[in-house]
C-alpha positions in Angstrom: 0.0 0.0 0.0 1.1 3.6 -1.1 -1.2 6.1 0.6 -2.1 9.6 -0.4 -4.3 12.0 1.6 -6.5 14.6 -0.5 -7.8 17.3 1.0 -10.6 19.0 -1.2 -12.0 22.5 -1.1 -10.8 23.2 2.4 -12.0 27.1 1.5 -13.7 30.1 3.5 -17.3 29.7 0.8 -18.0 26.3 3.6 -17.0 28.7 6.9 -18.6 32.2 8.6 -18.0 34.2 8.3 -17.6 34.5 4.7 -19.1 31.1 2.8 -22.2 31.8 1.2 -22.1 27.9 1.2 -21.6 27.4 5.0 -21.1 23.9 5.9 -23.3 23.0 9.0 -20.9 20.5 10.4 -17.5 22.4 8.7 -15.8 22.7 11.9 -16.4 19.0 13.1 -14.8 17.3 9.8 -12.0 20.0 9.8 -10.8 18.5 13.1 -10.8 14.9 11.4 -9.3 16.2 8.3 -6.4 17.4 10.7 -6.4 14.4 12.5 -5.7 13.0 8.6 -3.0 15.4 8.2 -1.3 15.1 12.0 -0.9 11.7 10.9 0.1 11.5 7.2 2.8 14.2 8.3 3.7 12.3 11.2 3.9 8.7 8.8 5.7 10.9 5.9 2.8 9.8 3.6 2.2 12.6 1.1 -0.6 14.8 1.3 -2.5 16.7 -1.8 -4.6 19.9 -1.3 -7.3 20.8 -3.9 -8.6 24.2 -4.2 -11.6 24.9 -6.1 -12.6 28.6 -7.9 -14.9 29.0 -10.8 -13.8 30.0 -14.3 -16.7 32.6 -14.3 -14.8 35.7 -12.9 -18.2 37.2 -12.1 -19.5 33.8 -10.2 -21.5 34.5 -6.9 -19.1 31.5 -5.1 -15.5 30.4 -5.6 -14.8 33.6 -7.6 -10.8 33.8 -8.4 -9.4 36.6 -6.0 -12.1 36.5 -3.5 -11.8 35.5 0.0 -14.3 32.9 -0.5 -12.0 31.0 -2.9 -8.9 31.0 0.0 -8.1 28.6 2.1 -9.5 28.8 5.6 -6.6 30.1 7.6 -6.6 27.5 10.0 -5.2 25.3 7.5 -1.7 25.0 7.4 -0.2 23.8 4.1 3.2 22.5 4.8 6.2 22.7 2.4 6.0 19.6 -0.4 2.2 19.5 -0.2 1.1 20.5 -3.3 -1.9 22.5 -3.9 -4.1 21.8 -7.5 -6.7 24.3 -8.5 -9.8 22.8 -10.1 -12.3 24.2 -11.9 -14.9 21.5 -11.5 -16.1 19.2 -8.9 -13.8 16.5 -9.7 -10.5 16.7 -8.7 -8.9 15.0 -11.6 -10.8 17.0 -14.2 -8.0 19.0 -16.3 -5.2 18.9 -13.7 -2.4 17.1 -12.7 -3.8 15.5 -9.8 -3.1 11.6 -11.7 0.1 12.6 -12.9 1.0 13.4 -9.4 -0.2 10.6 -7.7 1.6 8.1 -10.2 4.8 10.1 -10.0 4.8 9.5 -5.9 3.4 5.9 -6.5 0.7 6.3 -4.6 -2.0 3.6 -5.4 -4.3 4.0 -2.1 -6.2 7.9 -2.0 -7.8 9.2 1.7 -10.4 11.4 0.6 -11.8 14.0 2.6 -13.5 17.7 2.5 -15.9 19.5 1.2 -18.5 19.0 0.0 -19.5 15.2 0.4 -22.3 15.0 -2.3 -20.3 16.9 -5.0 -16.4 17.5 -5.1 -16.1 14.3 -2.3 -18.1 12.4 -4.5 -16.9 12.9 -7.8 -13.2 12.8 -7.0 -14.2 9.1 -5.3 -15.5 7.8 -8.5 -12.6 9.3 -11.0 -10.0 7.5 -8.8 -12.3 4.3 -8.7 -12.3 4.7 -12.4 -8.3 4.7 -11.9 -7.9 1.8 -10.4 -6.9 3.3 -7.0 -8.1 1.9 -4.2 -10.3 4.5 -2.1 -11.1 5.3 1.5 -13.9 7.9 1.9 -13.6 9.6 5.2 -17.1 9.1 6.5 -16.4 12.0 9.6 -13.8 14.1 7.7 -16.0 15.1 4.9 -19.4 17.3 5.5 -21.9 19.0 3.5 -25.0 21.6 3.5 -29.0 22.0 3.3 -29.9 21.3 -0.4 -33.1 22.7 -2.2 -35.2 20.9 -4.5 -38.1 22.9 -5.7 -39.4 24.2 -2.2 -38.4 21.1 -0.5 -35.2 21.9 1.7 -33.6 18.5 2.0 -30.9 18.4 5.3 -27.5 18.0 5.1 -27.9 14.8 7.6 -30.3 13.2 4.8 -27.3 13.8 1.7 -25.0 13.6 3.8 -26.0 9.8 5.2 -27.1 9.3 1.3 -23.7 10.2 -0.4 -21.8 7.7 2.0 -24.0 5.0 1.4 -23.6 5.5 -2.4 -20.1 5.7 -2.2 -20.0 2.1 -0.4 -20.2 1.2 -3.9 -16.6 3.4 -5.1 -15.0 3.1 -1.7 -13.9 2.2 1.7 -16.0 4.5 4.0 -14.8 4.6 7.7 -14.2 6.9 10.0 -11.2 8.4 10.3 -9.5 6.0 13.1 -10.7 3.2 11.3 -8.8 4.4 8.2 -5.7 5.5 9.7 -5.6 1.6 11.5 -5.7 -0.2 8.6 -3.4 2.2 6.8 -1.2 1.8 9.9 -1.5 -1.9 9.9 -1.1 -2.3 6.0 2.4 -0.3 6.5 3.4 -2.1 9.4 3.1 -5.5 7.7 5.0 -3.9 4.9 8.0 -2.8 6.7 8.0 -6.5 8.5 8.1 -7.6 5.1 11.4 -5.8 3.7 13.2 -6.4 7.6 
């Protein structure tokens, strides 16, 4: 096992008090994601930060320059992590991201961030389409209310929705329950090569 950690959309739009998108449950996944990275930094696994802004200059959300599109400043990007801007809600849609993770050898991706149903999602099923295998952080990703017509559906409802579907592209655990079997799959490893 080679492990990567991606880290998608980490970004004041999901975070007051500038999102227009704020994210509910944003702080409570930020605190897994950075039990992700703690421990990927710690391991010396690498770690991949996506960034997402719109390719309309005038768009209402993820507009290039504005403060939504930053990173929150609680997130510390340490020298060697990369950081890939996307345009869409895949992360391996016209970027580097593949080229990247084949160049470390990575052939295991963490996923986590925002938002579950979309960026989450869609990154999940590219790198299923890859061939990598996946583990979708069940409590280090989070989402928002969505409308549909005048229904409001909750972010509990598509957020307990997306992680089912993605049973289907994916390992989905919660975050100590990934980092275990990560920790286990590299400790057999190293026996291995002793």
């Amino acid at each position: 096992m080679k492990p990567a950690l991606i880290v998608i959309d980490v970004q004041n739009e999901y975070f007051a008090p500038y999102g227009k998108w704020v994210i509910p449950e944003g702080e409570v996944a930020f605190a897994q994601i950075q039990t992700l990275l703690d421990t990927f930094r710690k391991w010396n696994l690498p770690v991949i930060h996506i960034r997402h802004e719109s390719l309309d200059p005038e768009a209402a959300v993820f507009r290039p320059g504005s403060v939504g599109a930053e990173m929150i400043e609680s997130l510390q990007v340490f020298p060697g992590e990369p950081t890939i801007v996307k345009h869409f809600p895949g992360s391996f849609t016209q970027t580097d991201l593949e080229a990247r993770l084949r160049h470390l050898g990575a052939d295991t991706l963490v996923v986590s961030g925002y938002m579950t149903h979309m960026c989450c999602d869609s990154t999940t099923r590219q790198a299923d389409e890859r061939g990598y295998t996946t583990f979708f952080a069940e409590d280090a990703t989070a989402t928002r209310d969505l409308k549909h017509g005048e229904t409001v559906v909750p972010y509990q409802t598509i957020q307990q929705a997306t992680l089912a579907i993605m049973t289907r592209f994916a390992k989905v655990l919660p975050t100590r329950q990934i980092l275990a079997k990560i920790e286990d799959a590299l400790s057999a490893q190293a026996a291995k090569t002793e």
